[in-house]
C-alpha positions in Angstrom: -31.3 -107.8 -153.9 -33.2 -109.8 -156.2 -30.6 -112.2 -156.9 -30.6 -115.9 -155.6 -26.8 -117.2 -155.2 -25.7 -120.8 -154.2 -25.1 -119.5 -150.5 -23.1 -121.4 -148.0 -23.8 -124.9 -147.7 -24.7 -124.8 -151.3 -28.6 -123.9 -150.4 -30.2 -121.4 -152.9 -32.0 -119.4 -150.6 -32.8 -115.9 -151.7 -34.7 -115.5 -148.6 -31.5 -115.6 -146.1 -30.4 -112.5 -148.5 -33.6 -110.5 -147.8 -33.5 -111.5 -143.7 -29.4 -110.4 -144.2 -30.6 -106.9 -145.6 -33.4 -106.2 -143.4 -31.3 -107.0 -140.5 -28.5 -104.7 -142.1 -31.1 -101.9 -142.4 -33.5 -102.4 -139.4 -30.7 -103.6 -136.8 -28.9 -99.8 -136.6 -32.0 -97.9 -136.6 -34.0 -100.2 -134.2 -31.1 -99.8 -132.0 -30.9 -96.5 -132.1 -34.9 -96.3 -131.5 -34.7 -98.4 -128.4 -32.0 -96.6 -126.7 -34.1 -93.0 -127.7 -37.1 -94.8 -125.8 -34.6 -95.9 -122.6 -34.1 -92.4 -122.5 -37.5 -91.1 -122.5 -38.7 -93.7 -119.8 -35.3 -92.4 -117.9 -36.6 -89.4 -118.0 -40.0 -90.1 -116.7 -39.3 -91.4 -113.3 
């Protein structure tokens, strides 16, 4: 992911890449943590 493209409006910005890929990665399993903890603080009360 080390590549920085002319992106959409003709920025370079290799950082939006990174922020794209984290987000692609962390979104799924962050959701999936957040509804395990719902669940766990469902159970509690």
């Amino acid at each position: 992911m080390m590549h920085c493209e002319v992106i959409f409006l003709g920025l370079p910005n290799c950082w939006i890449d990174w922020a794209a890929f984290a987000l692609l990665l962390l979104g799924p399993s962050l959701t999936v943590w957040g509804v395990c903890r719902a669940r766990r603080l469902r159970r509690r009360t």
